[in-house]
C-alpha positions as CSV (number, residue, x, y, z in Angstrom):
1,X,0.0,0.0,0.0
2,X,1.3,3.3,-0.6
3,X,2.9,5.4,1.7
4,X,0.8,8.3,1.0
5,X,-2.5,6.2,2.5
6,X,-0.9,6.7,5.7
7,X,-0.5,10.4,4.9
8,X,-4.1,10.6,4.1
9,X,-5.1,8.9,6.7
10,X,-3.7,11.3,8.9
11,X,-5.0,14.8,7.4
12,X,-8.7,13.8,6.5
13,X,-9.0,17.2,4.7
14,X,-7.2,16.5,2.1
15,X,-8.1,13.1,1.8
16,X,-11.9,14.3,0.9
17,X,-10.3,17.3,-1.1
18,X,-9.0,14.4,-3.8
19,X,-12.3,12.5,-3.7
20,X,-13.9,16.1,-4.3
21,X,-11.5,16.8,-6.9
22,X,-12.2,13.6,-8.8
23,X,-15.7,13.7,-8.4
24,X,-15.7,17.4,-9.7
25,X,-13.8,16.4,-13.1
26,X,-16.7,13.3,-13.8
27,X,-19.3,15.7,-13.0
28,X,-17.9,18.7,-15.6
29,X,-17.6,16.0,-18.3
30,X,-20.6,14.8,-17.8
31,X,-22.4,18.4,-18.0
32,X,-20.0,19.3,-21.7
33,X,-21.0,16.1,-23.1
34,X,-24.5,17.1,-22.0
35,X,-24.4,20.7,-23.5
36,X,-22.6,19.3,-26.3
37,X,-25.5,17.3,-27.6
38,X,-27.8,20.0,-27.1
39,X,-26.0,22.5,-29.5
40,X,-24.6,24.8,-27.1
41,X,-20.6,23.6,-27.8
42,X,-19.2,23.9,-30.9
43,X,-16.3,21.6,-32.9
44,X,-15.7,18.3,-31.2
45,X,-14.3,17.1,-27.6
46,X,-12.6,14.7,-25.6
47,X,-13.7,13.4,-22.3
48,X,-11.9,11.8,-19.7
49,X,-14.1,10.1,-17.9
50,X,-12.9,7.2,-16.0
51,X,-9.2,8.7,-15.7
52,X,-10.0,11.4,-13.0
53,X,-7.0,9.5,-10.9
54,X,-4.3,10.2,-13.3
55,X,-5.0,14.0,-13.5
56,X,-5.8,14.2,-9.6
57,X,-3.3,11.9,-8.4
58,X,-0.7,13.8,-10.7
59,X,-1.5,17.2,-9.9
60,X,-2.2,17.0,-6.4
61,X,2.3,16.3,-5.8
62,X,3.2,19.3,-7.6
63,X,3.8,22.8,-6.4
64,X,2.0,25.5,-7.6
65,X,5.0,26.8,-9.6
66,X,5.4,23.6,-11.5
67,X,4.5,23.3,-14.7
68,X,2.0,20.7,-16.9
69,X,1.0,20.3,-21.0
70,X,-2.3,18.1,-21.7
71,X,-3.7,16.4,-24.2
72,X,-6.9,17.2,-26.3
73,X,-8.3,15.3,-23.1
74,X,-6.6,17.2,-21.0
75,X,-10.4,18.9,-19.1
76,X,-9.5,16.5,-16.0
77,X,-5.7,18.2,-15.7
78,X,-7.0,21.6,-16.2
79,X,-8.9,21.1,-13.1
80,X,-6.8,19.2,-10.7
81,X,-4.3,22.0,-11.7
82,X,-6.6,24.4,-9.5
83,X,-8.3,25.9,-12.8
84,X,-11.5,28.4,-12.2
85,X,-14.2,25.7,-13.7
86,X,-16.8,28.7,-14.5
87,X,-14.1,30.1,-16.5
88,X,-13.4,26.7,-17.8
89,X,-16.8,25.8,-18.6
90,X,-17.0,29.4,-20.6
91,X,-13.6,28.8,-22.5
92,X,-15.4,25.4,-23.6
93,X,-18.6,27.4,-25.2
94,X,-16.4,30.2,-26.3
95,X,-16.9,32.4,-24.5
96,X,-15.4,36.1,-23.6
97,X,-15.0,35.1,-20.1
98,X,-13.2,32.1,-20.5
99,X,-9.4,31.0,-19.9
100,X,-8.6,32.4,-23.3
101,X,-11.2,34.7,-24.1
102,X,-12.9,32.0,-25.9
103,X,-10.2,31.4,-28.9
104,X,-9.1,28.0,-27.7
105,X,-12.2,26.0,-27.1
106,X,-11.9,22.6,-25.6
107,X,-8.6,21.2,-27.2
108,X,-6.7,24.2,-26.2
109,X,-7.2,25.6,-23.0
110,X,-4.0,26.7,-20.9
111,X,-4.0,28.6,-17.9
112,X,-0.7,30.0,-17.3
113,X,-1.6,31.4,-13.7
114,X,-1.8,28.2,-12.4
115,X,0.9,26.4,-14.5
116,X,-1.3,24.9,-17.3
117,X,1.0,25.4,-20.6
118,X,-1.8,24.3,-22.4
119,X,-3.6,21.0,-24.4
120,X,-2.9,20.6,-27.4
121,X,-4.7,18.8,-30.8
122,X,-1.7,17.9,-31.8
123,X,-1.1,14.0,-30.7
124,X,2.3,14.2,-28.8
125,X,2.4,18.1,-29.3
126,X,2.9,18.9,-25.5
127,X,6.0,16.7,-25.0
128,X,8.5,19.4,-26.9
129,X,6.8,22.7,-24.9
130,X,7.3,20.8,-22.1
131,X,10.7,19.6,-22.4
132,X,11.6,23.3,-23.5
133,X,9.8,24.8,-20.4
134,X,12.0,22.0,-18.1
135,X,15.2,23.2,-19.9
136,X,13.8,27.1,-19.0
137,X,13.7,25.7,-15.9
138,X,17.0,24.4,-15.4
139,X,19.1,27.1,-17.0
140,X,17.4,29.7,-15.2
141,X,17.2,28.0,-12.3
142,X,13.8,28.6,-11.2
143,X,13.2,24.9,-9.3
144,X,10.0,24.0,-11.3
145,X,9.7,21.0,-12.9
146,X,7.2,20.2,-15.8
147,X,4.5,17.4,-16.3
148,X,3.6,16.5,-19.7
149,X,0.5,14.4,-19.9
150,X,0.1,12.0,-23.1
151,X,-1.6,9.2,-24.3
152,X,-0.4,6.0,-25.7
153,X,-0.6,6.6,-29.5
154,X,1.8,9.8,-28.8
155,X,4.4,7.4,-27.8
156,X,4.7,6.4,-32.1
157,X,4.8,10.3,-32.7
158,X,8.8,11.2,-33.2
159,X,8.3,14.3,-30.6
160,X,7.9,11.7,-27.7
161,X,11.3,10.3,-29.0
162,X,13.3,13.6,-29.5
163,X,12.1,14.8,-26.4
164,X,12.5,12.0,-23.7
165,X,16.1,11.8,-25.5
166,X,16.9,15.8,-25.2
167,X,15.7,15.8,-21.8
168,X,17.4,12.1,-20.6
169,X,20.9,13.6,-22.0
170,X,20.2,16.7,-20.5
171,X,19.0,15.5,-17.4
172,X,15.9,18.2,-17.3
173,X,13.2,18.2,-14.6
174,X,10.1,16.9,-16.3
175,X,8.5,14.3,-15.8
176,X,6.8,12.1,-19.0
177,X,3.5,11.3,-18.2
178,X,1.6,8.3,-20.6
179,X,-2.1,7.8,-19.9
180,X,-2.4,4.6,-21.4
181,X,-6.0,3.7,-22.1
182,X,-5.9,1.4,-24.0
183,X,-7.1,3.0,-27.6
184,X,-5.8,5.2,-29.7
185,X,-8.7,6.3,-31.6
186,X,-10.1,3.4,-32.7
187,X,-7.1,1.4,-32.7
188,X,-5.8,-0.7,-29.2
189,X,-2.6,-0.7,-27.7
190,X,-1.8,-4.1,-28.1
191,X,-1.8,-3.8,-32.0
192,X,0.3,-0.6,-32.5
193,X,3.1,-1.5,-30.0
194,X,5.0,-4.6,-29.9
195,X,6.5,-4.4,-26.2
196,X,3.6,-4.8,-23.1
197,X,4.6,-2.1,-21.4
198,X,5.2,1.3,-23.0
199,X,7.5,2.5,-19.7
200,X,10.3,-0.2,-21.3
201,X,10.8,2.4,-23.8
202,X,12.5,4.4,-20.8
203,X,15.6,2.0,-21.1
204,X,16.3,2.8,-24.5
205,X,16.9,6.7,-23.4
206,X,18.9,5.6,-20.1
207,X,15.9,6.8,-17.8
208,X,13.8,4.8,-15.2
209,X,10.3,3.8,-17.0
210,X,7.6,3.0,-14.5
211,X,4.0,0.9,-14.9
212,X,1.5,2.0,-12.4
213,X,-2.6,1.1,-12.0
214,X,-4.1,4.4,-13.3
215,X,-7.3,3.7,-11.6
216,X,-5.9,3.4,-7.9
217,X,-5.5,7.5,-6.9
218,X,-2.5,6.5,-4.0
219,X,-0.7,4.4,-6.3
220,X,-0.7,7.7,-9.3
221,X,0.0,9.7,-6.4
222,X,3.1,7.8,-4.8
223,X,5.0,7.3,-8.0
224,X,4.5,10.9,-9.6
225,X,5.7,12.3,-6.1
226,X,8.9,9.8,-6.2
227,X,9.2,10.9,-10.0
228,X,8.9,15.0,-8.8
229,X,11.2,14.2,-6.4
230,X,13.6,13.0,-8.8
231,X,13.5,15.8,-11.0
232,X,13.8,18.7,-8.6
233,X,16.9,16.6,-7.6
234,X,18.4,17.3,-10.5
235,X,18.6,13.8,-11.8
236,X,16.5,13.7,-15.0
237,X,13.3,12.9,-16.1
238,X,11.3,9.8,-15.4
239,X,8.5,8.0,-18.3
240,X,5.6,6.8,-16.4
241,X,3.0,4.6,-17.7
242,X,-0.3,4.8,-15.9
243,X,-3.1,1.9,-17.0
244,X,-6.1,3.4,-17.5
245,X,-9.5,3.5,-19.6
246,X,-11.6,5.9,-20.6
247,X,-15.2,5.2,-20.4
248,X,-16.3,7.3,-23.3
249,X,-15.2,7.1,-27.0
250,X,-12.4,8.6,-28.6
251,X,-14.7,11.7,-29.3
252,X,-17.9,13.0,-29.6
253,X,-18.7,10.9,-33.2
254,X,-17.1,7.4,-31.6
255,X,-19.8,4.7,-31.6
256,X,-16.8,2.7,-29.9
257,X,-17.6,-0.3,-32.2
258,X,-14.0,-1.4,-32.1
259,X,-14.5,-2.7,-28.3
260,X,-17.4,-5.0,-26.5
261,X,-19.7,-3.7,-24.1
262,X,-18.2,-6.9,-21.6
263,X,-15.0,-5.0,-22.1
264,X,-16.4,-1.7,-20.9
265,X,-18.1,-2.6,-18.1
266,X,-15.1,-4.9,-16.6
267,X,-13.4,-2.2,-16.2
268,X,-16.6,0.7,-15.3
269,X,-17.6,-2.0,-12.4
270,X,-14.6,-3.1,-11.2
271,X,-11.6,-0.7,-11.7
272,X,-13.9,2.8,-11.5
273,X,-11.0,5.0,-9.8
274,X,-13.3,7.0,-8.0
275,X,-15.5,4.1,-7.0
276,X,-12.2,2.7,-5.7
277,X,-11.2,5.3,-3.7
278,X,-14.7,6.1,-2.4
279,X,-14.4,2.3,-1.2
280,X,-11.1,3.2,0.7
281,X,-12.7,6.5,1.9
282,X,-15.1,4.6,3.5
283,X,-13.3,1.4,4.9
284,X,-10.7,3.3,6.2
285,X,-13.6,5.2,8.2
286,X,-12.6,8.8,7.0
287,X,-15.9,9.0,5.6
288,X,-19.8,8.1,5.7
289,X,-21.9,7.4,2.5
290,X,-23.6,9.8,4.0
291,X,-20.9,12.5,3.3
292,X,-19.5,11.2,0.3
293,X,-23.0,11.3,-1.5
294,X,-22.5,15.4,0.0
295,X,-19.7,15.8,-2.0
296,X,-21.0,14.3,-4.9
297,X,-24.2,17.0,-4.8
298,X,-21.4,19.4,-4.1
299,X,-19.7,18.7,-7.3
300,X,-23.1,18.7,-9.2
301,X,-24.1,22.0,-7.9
302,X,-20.4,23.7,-8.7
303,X,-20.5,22.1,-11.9
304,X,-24.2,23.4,-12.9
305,X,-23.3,26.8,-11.5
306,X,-20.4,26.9,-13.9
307,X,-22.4,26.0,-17.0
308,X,-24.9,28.7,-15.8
309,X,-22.3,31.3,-15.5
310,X,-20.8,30.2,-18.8
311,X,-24.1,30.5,-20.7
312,X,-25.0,33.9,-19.3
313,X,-21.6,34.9,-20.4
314,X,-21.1,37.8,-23.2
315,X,-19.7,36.4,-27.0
316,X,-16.3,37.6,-27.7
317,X,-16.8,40.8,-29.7
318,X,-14.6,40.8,-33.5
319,X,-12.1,43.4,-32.1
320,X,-10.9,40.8,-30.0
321,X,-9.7,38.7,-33.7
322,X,-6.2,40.7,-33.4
323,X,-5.7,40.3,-30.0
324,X,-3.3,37.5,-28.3
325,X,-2.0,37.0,-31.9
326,X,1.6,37.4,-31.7
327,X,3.7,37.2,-28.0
């Protein structure tokens, strides 16, 4: 068990703040997917749903000076990074109130304040800003080190290559992050890489590569800490592989018919990370059902509060077009 269940066990707070946090990211995907169907969101999206441990278990070890990239899934990391969700929720329906004043929509929100460099619709775009931010880091010396969330098919893009070997021979503080679930697109793991696990890559590069259950929250949590850790150290990145799933489709258009429904619910029944952790919540009597089902109404209410705000929100007005163009 990791160490950090005794941590937890000890500072109940934050214990619930992680099950909040989690909880929080199902219940904003749900609400986009919902407003998404009903017109309201424009172009497409990418919902994490059944990953909220890898983006909260992640997140919740760094300092608010370090640094993360996402994915086009990258909603879930946007929030466990401490991101306003009502300005979220408005970047999402593009509006003028959002994170970017509505220009980046769901595949590219970033919020700088609180160390988000951004997602990116590029597959294995991130891993080059964020090995650039680590070397930033390093030369300046400013202590931060860098995050860079990715999914399994960006680990075939040449960028994951020439970046885990720049920043291995370099010895910069990031940290490679692969959320493995299983699919890219329509196509599954298993067929596009010949090794079992993509963290053997890591040997190739002369780095340590690390497999970890993305659904259990302490597990995410104890090895990105000892990855962190690492890093700040000044002894090079780490590739972390985190098994996960996510319970929607690729995007809003994906019927999923490349995978049985038997598939999906093995892993929705039995390996739900937040069902998981509610269970240990529970067992290790830092919560009742009672309270847990309070922060789940919690969540709902922030969640429909932040659509509300997002929807009242003005349109961005046309002189805004040459704004934010160039740095």
């Amino acid at each position: 068990m990791s160490h950090f269940s005794n941590i937890l066990r000890k500072d109940r707070d934050r214990a619930l703040y992680l099950y909040h946090q989690m909880v929080l990211i199902r219940e904003f995907e749900q609400k986009v997917e919902q407003l998404f169907m009903q017109g309201k969101i424009h172009g497409t999206m990418h919902l994490c749903v059944g990953q909220e441990a890898t983006a909260v278990g992640a997140c919740s070890v760094l300092r608010d000076e370090d640094k993360i990239t996402t994915t086009h899934r990258g909603h879930g990391q946007c929030i466990a990074k401490g991101a306003d969700i009502n300005r979220m929720m408005a970047e999402i329906l593009g509006k003028a109130t959002g994170l970017c004043k509505g220009k980046g929509g769901s595949m590219h929100l970033a919020d700088l304040d609180k160390g988000n460099l951004g997602a990116n619709g590029i597959v294995a775009g991130g891993l080059p800003i964020a090995t650039g931010a680590a070397l930033t880091s390093k030369m300046k010396k400013l202590g931060y080190v860098v995050v860079s969330f990715f999914g399994d098919g960006a680990t075939n893009q040449g960028s994951f290559h020439e970046s885990l070997n720049l920043a291995a021979i370099w010895d910069l503080p990031v940290v490679f992050f692969c959320e493995n679930n299983q699919y890219a697109m329509s196509a599954p793991v298993y067929e596009m890489i010949k090794v079992p696990d993509i963290a053997e890559r890591a040997s190739a590069y002369g780095i340590p590569g690390v497999v970890v259950d993305g659904s259990d929250l302490l597990e995410v949590m104890r090895v990105t800490s000892e990855a962190v850790e690492r890093a700040r150290r000044g002894e090079g990145p780490t590739l972390i592989e985190a098994k996960t799933y996510r319970f929607k489709g690729h995007s809003r258009s994906d019927a999923r018919k490349y995978r049985t429904r038997e598939e999906e619910r093995e892993w929705m029944e039995k390996r739900d990370p937040i069902k998981k952790y509610r269970s240990w919540l529970a067992g290790e009597g830092l919560a009742s059902e009672q309270e847990l089902d309070q922060y789940d109404a919690d969540a709902r209410k922030d969640v429909e509060a932040a659509a509300e705000f997002a929807e009242n929100s003005p349109e961005p007005s046309l002189d805004l077009l040459t704004e934010d163009v160039y740095a």
